[in-house]
NUSEFI-689288 format. One record per residue: x, y, z of N, C-alpha, C, CB in turn; residue in one letter. Coordinates in Angstrom, 1 decimal, decimal comma. Glycine has a CB too. Layout:
REM residues N
   n_c1   n_c2   n_c3  ca_c1  ca_c2  ca_c3   c_c1   c_c2   c_c3  cb_c1  cb_c2  cb_c3 res
      X      Y      Z      X      Y      Z      X      Y      Z      X      Y      Z   a
...
REM end
This chain:
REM residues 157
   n_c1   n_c2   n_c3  ca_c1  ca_c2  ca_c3   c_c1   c_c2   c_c3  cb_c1  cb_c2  cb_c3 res
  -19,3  -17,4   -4,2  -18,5  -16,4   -4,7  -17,9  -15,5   -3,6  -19,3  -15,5   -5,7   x
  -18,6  -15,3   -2,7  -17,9  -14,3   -1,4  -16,9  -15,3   -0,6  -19,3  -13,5   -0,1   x
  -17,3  -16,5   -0,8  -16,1  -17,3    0,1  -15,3  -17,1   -0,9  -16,3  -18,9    0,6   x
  -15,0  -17,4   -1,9  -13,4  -17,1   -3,1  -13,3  -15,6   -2,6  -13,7  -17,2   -5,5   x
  -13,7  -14,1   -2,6  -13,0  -13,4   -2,7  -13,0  -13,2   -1,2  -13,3  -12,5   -3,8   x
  -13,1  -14,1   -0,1  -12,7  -13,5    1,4  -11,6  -14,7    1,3  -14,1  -13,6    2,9   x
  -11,4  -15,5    0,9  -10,2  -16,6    0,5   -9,1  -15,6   -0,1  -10,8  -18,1   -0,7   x
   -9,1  -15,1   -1,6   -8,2  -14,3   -2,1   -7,7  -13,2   -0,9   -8,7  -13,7   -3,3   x
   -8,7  -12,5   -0,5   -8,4  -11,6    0,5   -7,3  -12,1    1,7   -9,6  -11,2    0,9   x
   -7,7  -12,8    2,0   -6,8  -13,7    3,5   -5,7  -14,4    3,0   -7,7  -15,1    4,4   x
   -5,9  -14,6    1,8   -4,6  -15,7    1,5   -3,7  -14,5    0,8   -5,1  -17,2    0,2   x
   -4,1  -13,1    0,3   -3,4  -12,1    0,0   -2,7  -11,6    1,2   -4,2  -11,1   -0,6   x
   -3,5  -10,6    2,1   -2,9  -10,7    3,6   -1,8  -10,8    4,0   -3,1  -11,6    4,0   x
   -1,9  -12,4    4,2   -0,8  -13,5    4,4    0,5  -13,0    4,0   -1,1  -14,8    3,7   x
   -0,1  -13,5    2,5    1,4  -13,2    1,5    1,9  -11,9    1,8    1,2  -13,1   -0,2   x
    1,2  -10,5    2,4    1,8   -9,7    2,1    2,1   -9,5    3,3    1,3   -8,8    1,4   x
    2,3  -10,0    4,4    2,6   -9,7    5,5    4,1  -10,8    5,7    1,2  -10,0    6,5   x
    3,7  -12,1    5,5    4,9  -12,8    5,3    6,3  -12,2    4,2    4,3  -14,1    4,7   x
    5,5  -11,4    3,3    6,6  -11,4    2,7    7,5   -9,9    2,6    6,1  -11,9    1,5   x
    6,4   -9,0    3,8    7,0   -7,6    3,9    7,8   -7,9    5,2    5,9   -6,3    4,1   x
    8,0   -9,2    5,7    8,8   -8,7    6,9   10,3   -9,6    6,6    8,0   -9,2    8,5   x
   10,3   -9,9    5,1   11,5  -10,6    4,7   11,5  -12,0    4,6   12,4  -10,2    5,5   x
   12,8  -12,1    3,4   12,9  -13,7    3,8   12,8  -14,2    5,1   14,2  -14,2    3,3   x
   12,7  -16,0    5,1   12,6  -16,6    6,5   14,3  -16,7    6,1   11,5  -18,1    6,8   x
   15,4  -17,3    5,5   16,5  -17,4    5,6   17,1  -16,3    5,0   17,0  -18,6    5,3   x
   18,4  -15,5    5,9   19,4  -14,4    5,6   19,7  -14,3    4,1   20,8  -14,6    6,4   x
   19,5  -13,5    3,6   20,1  -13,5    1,9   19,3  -14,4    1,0   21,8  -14,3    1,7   x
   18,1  -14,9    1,7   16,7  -15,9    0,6   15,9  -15,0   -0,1   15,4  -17,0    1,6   x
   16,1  -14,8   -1,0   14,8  -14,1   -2,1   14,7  -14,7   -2,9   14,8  -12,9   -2,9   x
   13,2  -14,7   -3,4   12,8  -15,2   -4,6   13,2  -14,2   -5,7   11,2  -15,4   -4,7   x
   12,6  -14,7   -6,8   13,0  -14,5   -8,2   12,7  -12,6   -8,1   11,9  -15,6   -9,4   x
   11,4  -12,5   -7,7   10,9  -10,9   -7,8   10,7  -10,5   -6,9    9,9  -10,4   -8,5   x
   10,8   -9,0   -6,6   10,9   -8,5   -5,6    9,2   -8,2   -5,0   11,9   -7,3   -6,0   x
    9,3   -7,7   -3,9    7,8   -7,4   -3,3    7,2   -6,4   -4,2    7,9   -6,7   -1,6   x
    7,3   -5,8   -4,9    7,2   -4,8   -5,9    6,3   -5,6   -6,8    8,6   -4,3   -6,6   x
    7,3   -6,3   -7,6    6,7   -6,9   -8,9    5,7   -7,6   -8,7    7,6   -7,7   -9,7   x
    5,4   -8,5   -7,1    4,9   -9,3   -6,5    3,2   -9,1   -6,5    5,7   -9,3   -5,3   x
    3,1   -7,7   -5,6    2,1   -6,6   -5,6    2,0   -6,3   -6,7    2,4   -5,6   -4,9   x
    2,6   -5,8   -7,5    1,8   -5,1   -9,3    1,0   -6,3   -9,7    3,1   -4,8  -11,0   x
    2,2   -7,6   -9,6    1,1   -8,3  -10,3   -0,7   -8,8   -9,7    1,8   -9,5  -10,7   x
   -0,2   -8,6   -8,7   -1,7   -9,0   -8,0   -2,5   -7,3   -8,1   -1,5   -9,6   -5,9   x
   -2,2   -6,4   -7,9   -3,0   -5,5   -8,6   -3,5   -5,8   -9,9   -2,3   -4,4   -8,6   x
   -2,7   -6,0  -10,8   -3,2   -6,3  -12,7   -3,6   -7,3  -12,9   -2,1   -6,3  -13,8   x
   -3,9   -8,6  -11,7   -4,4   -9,7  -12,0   -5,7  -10,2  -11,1   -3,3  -10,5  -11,9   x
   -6,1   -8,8  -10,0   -7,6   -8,9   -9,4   -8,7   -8,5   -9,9   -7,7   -8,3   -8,5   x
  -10,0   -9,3   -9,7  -10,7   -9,1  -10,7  -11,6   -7,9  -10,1  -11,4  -10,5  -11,2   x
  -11,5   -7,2   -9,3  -12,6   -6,9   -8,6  -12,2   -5,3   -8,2  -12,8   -8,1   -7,3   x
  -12,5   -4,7   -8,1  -12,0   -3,1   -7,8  -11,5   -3,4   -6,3  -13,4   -1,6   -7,9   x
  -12,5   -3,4   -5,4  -11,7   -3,7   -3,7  -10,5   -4,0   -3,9  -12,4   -5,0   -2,7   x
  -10,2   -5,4   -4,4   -9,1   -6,0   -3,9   -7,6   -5,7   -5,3   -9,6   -7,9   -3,7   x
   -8,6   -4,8   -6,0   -7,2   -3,5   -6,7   -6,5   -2,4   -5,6   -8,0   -2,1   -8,0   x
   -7,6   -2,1   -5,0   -7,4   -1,0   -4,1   -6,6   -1,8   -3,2   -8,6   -0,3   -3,5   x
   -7,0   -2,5   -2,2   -6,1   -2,8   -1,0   -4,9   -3,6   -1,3   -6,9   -3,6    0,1   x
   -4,7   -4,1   -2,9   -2,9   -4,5   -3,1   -2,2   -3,0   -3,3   -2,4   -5,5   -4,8   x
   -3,1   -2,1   -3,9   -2,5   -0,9   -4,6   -2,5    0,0   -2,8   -3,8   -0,1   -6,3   x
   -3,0   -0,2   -2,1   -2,6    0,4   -0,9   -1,8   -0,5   -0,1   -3,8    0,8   -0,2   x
   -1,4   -1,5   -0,2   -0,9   -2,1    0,9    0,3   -1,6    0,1   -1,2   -3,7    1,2   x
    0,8   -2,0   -1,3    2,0   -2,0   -2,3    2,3   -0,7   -1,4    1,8   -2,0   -4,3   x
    1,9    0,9   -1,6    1,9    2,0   -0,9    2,4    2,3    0,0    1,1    2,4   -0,6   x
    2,0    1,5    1,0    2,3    1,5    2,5    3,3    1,3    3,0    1,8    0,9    3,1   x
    3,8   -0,3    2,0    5,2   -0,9    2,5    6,2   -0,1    1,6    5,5   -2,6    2,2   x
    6,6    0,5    0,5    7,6    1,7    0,2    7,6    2,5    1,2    7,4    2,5   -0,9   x
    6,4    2,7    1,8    6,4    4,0    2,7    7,3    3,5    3,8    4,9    4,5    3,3   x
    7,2    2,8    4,3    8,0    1,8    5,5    9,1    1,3    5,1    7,3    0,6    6,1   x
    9,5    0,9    3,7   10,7    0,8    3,2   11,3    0,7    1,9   11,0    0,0    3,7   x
   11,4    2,5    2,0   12,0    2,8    0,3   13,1    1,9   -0,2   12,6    4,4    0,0   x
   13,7    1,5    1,2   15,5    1,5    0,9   15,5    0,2    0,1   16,8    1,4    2,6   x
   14,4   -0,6    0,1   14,0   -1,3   -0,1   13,5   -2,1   -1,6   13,5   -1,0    0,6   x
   13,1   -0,9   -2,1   13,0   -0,8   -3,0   14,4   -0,5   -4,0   12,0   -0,1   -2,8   x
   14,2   -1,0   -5,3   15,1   -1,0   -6,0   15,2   -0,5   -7,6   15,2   -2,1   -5,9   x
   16,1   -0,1   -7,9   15,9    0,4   -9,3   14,8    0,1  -10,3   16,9    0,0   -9,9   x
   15,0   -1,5  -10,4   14,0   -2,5  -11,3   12,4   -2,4  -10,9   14,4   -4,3  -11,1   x
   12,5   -1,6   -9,5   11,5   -1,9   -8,8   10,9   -0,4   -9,5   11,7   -2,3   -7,0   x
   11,2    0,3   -9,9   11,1    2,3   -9,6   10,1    2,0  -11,5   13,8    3,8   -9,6   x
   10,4    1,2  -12,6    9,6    1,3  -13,5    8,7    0,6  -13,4   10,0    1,1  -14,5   x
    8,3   -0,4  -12,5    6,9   -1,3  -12,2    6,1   -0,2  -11,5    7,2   -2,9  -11,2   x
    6,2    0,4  -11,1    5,9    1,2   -9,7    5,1    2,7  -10,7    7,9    1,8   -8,5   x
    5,8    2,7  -11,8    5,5    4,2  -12,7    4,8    3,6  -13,7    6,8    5,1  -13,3   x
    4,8    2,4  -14,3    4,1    1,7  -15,0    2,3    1,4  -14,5    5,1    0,4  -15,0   x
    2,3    1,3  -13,6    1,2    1,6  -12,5    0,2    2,9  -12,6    1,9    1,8  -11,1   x
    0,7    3,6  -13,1    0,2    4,9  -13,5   -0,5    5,2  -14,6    1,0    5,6  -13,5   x
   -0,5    4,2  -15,0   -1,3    3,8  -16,5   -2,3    3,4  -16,4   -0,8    2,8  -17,4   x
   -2,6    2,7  -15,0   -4,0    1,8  -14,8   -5,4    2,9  -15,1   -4,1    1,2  -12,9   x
   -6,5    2,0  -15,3   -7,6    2,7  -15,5   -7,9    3,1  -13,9   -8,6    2,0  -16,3   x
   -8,0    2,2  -13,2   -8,4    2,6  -11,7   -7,6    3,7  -10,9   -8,4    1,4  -10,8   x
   -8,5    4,7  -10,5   -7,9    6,2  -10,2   -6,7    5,9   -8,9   -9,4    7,4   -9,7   x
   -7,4    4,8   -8,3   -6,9    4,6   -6,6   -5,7    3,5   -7,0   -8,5    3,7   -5,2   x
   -5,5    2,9   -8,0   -4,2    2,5   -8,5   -3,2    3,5   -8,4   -4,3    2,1   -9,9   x
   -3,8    4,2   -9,5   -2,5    5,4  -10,0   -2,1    6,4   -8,5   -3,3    6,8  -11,4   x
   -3,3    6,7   -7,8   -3,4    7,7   -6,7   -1,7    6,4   -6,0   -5,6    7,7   -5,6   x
   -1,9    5,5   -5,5   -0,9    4,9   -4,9    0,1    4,5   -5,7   -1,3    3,9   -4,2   x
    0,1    4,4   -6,4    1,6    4,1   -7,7    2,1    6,1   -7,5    0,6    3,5  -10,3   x
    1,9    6,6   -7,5    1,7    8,3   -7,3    2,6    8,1   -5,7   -0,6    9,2   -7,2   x
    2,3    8,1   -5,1    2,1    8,5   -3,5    3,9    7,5   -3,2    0,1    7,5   -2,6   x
    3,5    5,9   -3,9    4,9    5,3   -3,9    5,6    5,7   -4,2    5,3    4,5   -4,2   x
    5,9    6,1   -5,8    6,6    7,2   -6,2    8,0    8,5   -5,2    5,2    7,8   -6,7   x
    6,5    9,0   -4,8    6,7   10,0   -3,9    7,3   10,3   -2,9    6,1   10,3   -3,5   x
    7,6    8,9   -1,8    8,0    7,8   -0,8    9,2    8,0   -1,2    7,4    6,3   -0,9   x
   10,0    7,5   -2,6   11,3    7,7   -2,6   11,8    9,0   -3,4   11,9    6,3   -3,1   x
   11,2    9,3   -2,8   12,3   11,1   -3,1   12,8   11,2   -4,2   13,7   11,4   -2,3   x
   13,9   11,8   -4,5   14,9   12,6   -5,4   15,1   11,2   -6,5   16,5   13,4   -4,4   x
   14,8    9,6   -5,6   15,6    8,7   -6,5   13,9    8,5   -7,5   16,6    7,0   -5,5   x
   13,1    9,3   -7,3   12,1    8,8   -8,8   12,1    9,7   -9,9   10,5    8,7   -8,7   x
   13,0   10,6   -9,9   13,0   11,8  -11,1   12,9   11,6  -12,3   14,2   12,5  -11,1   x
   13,5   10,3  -12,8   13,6    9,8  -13,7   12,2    9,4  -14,3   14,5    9,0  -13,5   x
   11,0    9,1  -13,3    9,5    9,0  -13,4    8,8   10,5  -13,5    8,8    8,2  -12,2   x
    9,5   11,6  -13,7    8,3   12,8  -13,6    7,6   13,2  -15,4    9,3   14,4  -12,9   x
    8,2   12,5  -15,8    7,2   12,5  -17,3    6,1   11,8  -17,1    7,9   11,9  -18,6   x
    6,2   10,2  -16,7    5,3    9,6  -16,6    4,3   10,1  -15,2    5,9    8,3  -16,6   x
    4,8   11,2  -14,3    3,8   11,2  -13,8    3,1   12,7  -14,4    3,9   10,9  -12,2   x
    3,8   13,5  -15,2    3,4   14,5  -15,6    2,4   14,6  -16,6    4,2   15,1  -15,8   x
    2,7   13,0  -17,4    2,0   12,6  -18,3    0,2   12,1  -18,1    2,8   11,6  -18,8   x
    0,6   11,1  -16,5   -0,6   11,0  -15,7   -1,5   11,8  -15,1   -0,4   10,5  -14,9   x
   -0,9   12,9  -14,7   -1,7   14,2  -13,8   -2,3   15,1  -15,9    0,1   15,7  -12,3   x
   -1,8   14,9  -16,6   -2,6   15,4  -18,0   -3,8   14,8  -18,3   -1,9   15,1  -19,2   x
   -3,6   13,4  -18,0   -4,5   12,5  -18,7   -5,9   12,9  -17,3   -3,6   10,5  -18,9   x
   -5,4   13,1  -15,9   -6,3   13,4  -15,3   -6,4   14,4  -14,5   -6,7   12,6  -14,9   x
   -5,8   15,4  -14,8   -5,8   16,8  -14,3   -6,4   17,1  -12,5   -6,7   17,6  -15,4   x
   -7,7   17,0  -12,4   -8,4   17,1  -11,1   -9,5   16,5  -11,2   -8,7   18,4  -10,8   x
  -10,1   15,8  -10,2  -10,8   15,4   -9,7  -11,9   16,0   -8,7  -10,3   14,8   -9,5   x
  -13,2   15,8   -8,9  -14,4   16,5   -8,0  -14,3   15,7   -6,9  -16,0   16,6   -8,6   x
  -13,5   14,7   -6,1  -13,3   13,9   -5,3  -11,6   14,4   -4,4  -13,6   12,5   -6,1   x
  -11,7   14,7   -3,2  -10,2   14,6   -3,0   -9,6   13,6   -2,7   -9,7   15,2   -2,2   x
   -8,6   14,0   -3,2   -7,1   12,4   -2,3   -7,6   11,3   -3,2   -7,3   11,5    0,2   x
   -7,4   11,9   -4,5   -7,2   10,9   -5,9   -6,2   11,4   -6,7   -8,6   10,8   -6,9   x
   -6,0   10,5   -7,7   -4,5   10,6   -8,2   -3,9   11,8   -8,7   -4,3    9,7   -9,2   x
   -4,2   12,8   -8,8   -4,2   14,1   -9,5   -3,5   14,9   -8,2   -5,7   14,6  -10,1   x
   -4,0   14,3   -6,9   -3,1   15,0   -5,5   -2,1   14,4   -5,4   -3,8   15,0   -3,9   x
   -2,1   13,1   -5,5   -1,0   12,1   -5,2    0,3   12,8   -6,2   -1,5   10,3   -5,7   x
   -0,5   12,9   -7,6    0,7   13,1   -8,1    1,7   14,9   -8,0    0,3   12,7   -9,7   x
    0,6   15,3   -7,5    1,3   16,8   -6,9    1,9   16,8   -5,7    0,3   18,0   -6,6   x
    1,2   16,0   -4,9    2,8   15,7   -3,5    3,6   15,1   -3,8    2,7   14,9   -2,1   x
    3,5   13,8   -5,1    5,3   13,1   -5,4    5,6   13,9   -5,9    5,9   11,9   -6,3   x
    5,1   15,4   -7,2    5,9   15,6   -7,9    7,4   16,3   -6,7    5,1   16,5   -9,2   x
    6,5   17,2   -5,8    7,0   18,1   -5,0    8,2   16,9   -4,4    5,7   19,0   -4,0   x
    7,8   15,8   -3,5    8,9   15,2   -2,9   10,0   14,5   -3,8    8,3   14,1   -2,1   x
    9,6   14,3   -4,7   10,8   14,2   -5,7   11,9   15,0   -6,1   10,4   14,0   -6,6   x
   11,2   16,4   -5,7   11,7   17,8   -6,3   11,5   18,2   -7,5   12,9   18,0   -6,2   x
   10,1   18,5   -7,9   10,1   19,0   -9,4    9,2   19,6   -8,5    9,9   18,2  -11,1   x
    8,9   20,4   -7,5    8,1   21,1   -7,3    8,3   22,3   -6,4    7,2   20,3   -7,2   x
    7,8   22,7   -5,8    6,1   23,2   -5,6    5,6   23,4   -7,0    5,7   24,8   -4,8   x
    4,3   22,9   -6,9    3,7   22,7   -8,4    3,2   24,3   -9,0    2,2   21,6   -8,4   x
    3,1   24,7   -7,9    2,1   26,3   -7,8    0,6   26,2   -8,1    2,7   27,5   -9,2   x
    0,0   25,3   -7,9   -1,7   25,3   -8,1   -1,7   24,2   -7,5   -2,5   25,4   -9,5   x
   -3,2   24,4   -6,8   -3,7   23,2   -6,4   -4,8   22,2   -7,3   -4,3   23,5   -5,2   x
   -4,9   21,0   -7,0   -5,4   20,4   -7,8   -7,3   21,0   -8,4   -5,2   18,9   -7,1   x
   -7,6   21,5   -7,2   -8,5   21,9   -7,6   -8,9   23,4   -8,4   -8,9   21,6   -6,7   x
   -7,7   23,5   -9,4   -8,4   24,4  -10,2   -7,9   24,0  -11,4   -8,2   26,0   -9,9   x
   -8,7   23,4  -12,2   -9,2   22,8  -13,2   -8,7   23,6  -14,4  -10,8   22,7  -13,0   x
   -8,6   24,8  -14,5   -7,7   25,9  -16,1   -6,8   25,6  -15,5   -7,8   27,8  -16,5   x
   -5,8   25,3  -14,9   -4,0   25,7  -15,2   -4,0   24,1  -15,6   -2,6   26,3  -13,4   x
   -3,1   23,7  -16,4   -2,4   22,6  -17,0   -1,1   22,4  -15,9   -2,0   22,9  -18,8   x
   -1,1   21,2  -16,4    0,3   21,1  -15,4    1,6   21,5  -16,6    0,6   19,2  -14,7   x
    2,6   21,6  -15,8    3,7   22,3  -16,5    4,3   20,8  -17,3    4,9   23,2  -15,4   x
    5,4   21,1  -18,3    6,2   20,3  -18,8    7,4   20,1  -18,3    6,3   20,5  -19,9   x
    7,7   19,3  -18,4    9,1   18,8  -17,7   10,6   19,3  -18,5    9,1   16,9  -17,8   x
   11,4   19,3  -17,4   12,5   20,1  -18,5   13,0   19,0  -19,4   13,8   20,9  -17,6   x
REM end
Protein backbone atom coordinates (compact mmCIF):
# COMPACT_ATOMS: atom_id res chain seq x y z
CA UNK A 1 0.00 0.00 0.00
CA UNK A 2 2.81 2.67 0.69
CA UNK A 3 4.44 1.73 -2.59
CA UNK A 4 0.83 2.82 -4.52
CA UNK A 5 0.61 5.99 -2.63
CA UNK A 6 4.62 6.95 -3.02
CA UNK A 7 3.85 5.82 -6.88
CA UNK A 8 0.61 8.29 -6.99
CA UNK A 9 2.70 10.81 -5.30
CA UNK A 10 5.74 10.76 -7.94
CA UNK A 11 3.74 10.10 -10.75
CA UNK A 12 1.53 13.30 -9.50
CA UNK A 13 4.73 15.40 -9.19
CA UNK A 14 5.64 14.70 -12.55
CA UNK A 15 2.41 15.61 -14.02
CA UNK A 16 2.37 18.68 -12.16
CA UNK A 17 5.60 19.85 -12.95
CA UNK A 18 5.48 18.75 -16.65
CA UNK A 19 2.45 20.32 -17.01
CA UNK A 20 3.03 23.75 -15.10
CA UNK A 21 5.79 24.62 -17.33
CA UNK A 22 3.52 24.28 -20.47
CA UNK A 23 2.83 22.49 -23.45
CA UNK A 24 5.94 20.70 -25.12
CA UNK A 25 4.66 22.14 -28.72
CA UNK A 26 3.73 26.17 -29.09
CA UNK A 27 -0.19 26.49 -29.03
CA UNK A 28 -0.50 22.34 -27.76
CA UNK A 29 -3.17 22.02 -25.05
CA UNK A 30 -5.11 19.41 -24.00
CA UNK A 31 -8.69 19.36 -23.66
CA UNK A 32 -8.57 21.03 -19.79
CA UNK A 33 -6.82 23.35 -18.40
CA UNK A 34 -4.16 22.89 -15.38
CA UNK A 35 -7.02 23.91 -13.21
CA UNK A 36 -9.58 21.39 -13.98
CA UNK A 37 -6.57 18.98 -14.11
CA UNK A 38 -5.63 19.59 -10.34
CA UNK A 39 -9.41 19.72 -9.01
CA UNK A 40 -9.81 16.64 -10.31
CA UNK A 41 -7.00 14.94 -8.61
CA UNK A 42 -7.88 16.82 -5.51
CA UNK A 43 -11.73 15.20 -5.67
CA UNK A 44 -10.36 11.95 -6.81
CA UNK A 45 -7.48 11.29 -3.89
CA UNK A 46 -8.19 8.91 -1.51
CA UNK A 47 -6.13 10.00 1.21
CA UNK A 48 -6.07 13.52 3.10
CA UNK A 49 -1.98 14.12 2.37
CA UNK A 50 -2.32 13.80 -1.16
CA UNK A 51 -5.65 16.28 -1.01
CA UNK A 52 -3.55 18.65 0.56
CA UNK A 53 -0.38 18.66 -1.62
CA UNK A 54 -2.74 18.84 -5.13
CA UNK A 55 -4.82 21.49 -3.20
CA UNK A 56 -1.36 23.24 -2.42
CA UNK A 57 0.46 22.70 -5.44
CA UNK A 58 -3.06 23.78 -7.52
CA UNK A 59 -2.30 27.19 -4.98
CA UNK A 60 1.01 27.77 -5.80
CA UNK A 61 0.88 27.61 -9.57
CA UNK A 62 -2.07 30.54 -9.74
CA UNK A 63 0.20 32.19 -7.51
CA UNK A 64 3.01 32.04 -10.18
CA UNK A 65 0.50 32.34 -12.83
CA UNK A 66 -2.90 33.96 -12.57
CA UNK A 67 -2.69 35.24 -16.16
CA UNK A 68 -2.96 31.92 -16.66
CA UNK A 69 -5.70 31.07 -15.44
CA UNK A 70 -8.96 31.48 -17.13
CA UNK A 71 -12.48 32.37 -16.78
CA UNK A 72 -13.72 28.53 -17.00
CA UNK A 73 -10.96 28.07 -14.69
CA UNK A 74 -12.31 30.94 -11.86
CA UNK A 75 -15.78 28.44 -11.11
CA UNK A 76 -13.67 25.12 -10.60
CA UNK A 77 -11.43 27.04 -8.39
CA UNK A 78 -14.70 28.41 -6.12
CA UNK A 79 -16.38 25.16 -6.48
CA UNK A 80 -13.43 23.91 -4.27
CA UNK A 81 -14.77 25.61 -1.46
CA UNK A 82 -17.33 23.29 -0.88
CA UNK A 83 -14.86 20.53 0.00
CA UNK A 84 -15.11 18.98 3.41
CA UNK A 85 -11.27 19.22 3.91
CA UNK A 86 -10.49 22.57 5.60
CA UNK A 87 -6.82 22.74 3.75
CA UNK A 88 -8.84 22.26 0.39
CA UNK A 89 -10.96 25.22 0.87
CA UNK A 90 -7.93 27.17 2.85
CA UNK A 91 -6.19 26.88 -0.92
CA UNK A 92 -9.21 27.13 -3.22
CA UNK A 93 -9.51 30.57 -0.78
CA UNK A 94 -5.87 31.71 -1.13
CA UNK A 95 -6.18 30.90 -5.27
CA UNK A 96 -9.05 32.80 -5.38
CA UNK A 97 -7.20 35.61 -3.82
CA UNK A 98 -4.07 35.32 -6.29
CA UNK A 99 -6.29 36.74 -8.92
CA UNK A 100 -7.51 39.87 -7.63
CA UNK A 101 -10.40 42.11 -8.62
CA UNK A 102 -10.99 39.29 -11.58
CA UNK A 103 -12.73 36.78 -8.65
CA UNK A 104 -15.48 39.17 -7.47
CA UNK A 105 -17.88 37.39 -9.04
CA UNK A 106 -16.81 34.38 -6.29
CA UNK A 107 -17.39 36.57 -3.10
CA UNK A 108 -20.71 34.94 -2.22
CA UNK A 109 -19.29 31.69 -2.56
CA UNK A 110 -16.59 32.59 -0.42
CA UNK A 111 -18.78 34.57 1.99
CA UNK A 112 -20.91 31.68 2.04
CA UNK A 113 -17.69 29.43 2.99
CA UNK A 114 -16.19 31.72 5.77
CA UNK A 115 -20.32 31.16 7.30
CA UNK A 116 -20.27 27.66 7.07
CA UNK A 117 -16.81 28.04 9.00
CA UNK A 118 -16.34 31.21 10.54
CA UNK A 119 -12.94 30.59 12.73
CA UNK A 120 -10.89 28.16 13.56
CA UNK A 121 -8.85 27.28 16.99
CA UNK A 122 -5.95 26.46 14.47
CA UNK A 123 -4.34 29.35 12.29
CA UNK A 124 -3.79 29.62 8.44
CA UNK A 125 -7.07 27.59 7.80
CA UNK A 126 -9.70 28.45 5.56
CA UNK A 127 -11.54 31.09 7.46
CA UNK A 128 -7.92 33.36 7.06
CA UNK A 129 -7.56 32.37 3.62
CA UNK A 130 -10.86 33.55 2.95
CA UNK A 131 -10.31 37.02 4.73
CA UNK A 132 -7.06 37.76 2.74
CA UNK A 133 -8.98 36.85 -0.79
CA UNK A 134 -11.86 38.55 0.40
CA UNK A 135 -9.58 41.78 0.97
CA UNK A 136 -7.34 41.06 -2.41
CA UNK A 137 -10.21 40.86 -4.44
CA UNK A 138 -11.49 44.06 -2.88
CA UNK A 139 -14.53 43.42 -0.82
CA UNK A 140 -12.47 44.25 1.99
CA UNK A 141 -10.81 45.05 4.81
CA UNK A 142 -13.07 42.71 6.50
CA UNK A 143 -12.78 44.70 9.90
CA UNK A 144 -12.26 41.58 12.31
CA UNK A 145 -9.98 39.14 12.55
CA UNK A 146 -10.68 35.57 12.23
CA UNK A 147 -10.16 35.03 15.58
CA UNK A 148 -13.11 36.46 17.19
CA UNK A 149 -15.63 34.07 16.92
CA UNK A 150 -19.18 36.73 17.73
CA UNK A 151 -18.86 38.98 14.62
CA UNK A 152 -20.42 37.08 11.55
CA UNK A 153 -19.14 37.93 8.43
CA UNK A 154 -20.91 40.57 6.49
CA UNK A 155 -23.27 40.03 3.38
CA UNK A 156 -22.37 40.82 0.10
CA UNK A 157 -23.85 43.62 -1.71
Amino acid sequence: MRLAACFFAVAFALALSAHASGPDVPGQMDAYSYVHHSAAAIRSATNRGDRARAAIALSAWVRKNPGQVSDADMPILAGLLSEDDDIVRREAAGALGFLGPRAKPFVHQLLDALRERPCSNQPAMSADAIHVALERIGYGPMGFPCTDPSRSPPTAP
